[in-house]
Every structure is written in C-alpha cells, then in structure tokens.
N, C-alpha and C positions, 0 to 999 in steps of 0.2 A: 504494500500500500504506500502511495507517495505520501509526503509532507504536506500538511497544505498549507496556503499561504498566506501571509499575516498582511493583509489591503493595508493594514494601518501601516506598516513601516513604510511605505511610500510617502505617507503623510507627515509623518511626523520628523522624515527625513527631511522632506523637504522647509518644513517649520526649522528646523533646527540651520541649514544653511542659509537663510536668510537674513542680511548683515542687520548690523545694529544701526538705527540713524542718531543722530547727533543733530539735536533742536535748539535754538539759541536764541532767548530770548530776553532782547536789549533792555526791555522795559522793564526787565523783572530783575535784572540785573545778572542773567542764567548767561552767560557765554566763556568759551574759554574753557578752561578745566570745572565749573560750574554748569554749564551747559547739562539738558537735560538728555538724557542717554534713553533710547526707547527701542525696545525691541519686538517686533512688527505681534499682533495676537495671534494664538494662535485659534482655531476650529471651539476649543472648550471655555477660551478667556471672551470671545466674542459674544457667545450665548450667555455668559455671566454678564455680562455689561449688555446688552443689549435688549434682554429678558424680560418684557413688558412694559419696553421704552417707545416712545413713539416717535417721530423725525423730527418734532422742535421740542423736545424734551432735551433742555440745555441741565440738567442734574446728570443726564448721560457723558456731556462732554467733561465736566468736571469728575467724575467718579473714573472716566478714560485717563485723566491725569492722573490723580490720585493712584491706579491701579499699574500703571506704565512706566511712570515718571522714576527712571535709576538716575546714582549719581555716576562719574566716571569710572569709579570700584565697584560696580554693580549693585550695591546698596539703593535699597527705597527712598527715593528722595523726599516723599511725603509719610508723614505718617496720617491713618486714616480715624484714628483717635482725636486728632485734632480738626480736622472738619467734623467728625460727629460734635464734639463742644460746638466749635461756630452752629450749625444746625441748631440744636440747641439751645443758644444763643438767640439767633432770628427767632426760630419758633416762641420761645419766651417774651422777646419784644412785639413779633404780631399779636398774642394773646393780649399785650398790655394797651397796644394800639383801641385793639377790637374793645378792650373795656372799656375804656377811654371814650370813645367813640360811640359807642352805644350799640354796636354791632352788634 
C-alpha cells in the first residue's frame, strides 16, 4: 500500500517561504531598526482575524496590527493586554457620555 499524501505540506510550505516585509512608519516614529516587521498570514491567522468581521469593520485593521506587528528580533511588538485597557477605557467613557447625556 502506498503512503498517502499530506495536501497540507504544500501549504504550509509555501506559508513558510514567504519573506518577511518591513513596514515603516514615519508618523509613529517605526523606521529603521524600529520598523514594524510582519510576516505575511497564514490560511489559520486569517480566519482568526477575519471571523465575523465585515469590510468596514476598522476593529479588524487594528486587531491585524496588534496580531502581526514583530519587532526586528521577532518579538510582539504590541502587546494585546494593553489595547484590551484602552477598550476598556472608551467603553467606560461612552457609558459616562451616555449618562450624561441622557441616552
């Protein structure tokens, strides 16, 4: 009986040969050895970030950062701890708004 053959390793190979890019952003003050380092999603990272998002659900482009974003050591350049505080944060000020307000 032959071996049979594993479809995924085509996939995964191919995920794994594709380079890193190098994002640099003036405004944020990211360039240079700062620059954010990203490595393209793969087939499982896309269904996680994209999972009940719709095309102007901009919560999706930041959570793409958040989940992408290395630094040149390949370290998390974000940690995702601190956007959950920010959230957090708004969320507590809209409530405060909405009292306020009479909402």
């Amino acid at each position: 009986m032959s071996e049979k053959a594993d479809f995924f390793d085509g996939i995964v190979n191919h995920f794994n040969s594709l380079d890193t890019k190098i994002i640099e952003v003036p405004e944020w003050e990211l360039v240079g050895d700062k620059a954010i380092y990203c490595k393209p999603f793969n087939m499982l990272e896309k269904q996680k970030i994209f999972k009940g998002a719709n095309s102007t659900d901009l919560i999706v482009l930041i959570d793409v950062i958040i989940e992408k974003a290395l630094t040149k050591d390949g370290e998390k350049m974000f940690k995702i701890a601190y956007f959950e505080l920010q959230k957090e944060e708004r969320d507590r000020q809209e409530r405060i708004a909405k009292a306020r307000s009479g909402i």
